[in-house]
C-alpha positions as CSV (number, residue, x, y, z in Angstrom):
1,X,-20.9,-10.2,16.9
2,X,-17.6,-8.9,18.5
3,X,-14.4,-7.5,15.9
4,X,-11.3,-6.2,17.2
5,X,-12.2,-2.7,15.9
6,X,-12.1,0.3,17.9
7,X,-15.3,1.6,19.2
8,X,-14.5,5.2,17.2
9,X,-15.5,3.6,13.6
10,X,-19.2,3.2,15.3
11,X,-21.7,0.8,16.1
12,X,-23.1,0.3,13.0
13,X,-19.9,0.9,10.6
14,X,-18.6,-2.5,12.7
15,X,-21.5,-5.0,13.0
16,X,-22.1,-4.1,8.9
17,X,-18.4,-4.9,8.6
18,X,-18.7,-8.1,11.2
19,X,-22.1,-9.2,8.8
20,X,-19.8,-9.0,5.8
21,X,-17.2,-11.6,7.5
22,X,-14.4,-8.7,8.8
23,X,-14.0,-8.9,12.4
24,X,-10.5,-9.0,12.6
25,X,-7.2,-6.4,11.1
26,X,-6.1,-9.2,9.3
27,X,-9.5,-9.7,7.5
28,X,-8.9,-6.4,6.4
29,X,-5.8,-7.0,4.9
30,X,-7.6,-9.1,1.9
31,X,-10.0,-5.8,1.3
32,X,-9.6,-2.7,-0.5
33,X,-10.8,0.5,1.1
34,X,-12.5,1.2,-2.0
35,X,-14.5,-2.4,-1.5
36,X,-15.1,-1.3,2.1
37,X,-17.0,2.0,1.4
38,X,-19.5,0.1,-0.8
39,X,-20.6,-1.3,2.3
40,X,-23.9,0.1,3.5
41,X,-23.3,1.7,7.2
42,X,-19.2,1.9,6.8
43,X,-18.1,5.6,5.6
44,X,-14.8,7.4,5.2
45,X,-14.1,8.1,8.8
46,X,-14.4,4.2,9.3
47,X,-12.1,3.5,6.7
48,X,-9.6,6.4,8.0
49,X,-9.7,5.1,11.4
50,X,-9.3,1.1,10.6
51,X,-6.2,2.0,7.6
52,X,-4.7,3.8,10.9
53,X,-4.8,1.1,13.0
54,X,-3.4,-1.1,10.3
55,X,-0.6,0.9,9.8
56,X,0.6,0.8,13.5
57,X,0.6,-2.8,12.9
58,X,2.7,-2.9,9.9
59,X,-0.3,-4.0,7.5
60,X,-2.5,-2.2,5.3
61,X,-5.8,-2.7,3.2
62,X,-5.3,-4.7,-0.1
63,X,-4.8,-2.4,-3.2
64,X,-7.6,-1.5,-5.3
């Protein structure tokens, strides 16, 4: 499965977010980062490095 992610969250923090249906920013955008570190495989850097990259786009996680 291929997301938009950067490769710097890691192989396995994206294909457990891609088997949990996010591949894309905007996916994201209907998440908490609190829902997202639940996720087996997905830690804090992850979560750092995707709310970055959602922030230079204008958008951010969903709140908690």
């Amino acid at each position: 499965m291929t997301t938009e992610f950067p490769r710097t969250i890691g192989k396995v923090a994206a294909r457990e977010l891609a088997s949990n249906g996010y591949m894309t920013f905007d996916s994201l955008t209907k998440v908490s980062a609190k829902t997202l570190l639940k996720i087996h495989g997905v830690g804090p850097k992850a979560v750092r490095i995707l709310g970055e990259e959602l922030a230079a786009q204008g958008k951010a996680y969903a709140a908690d």
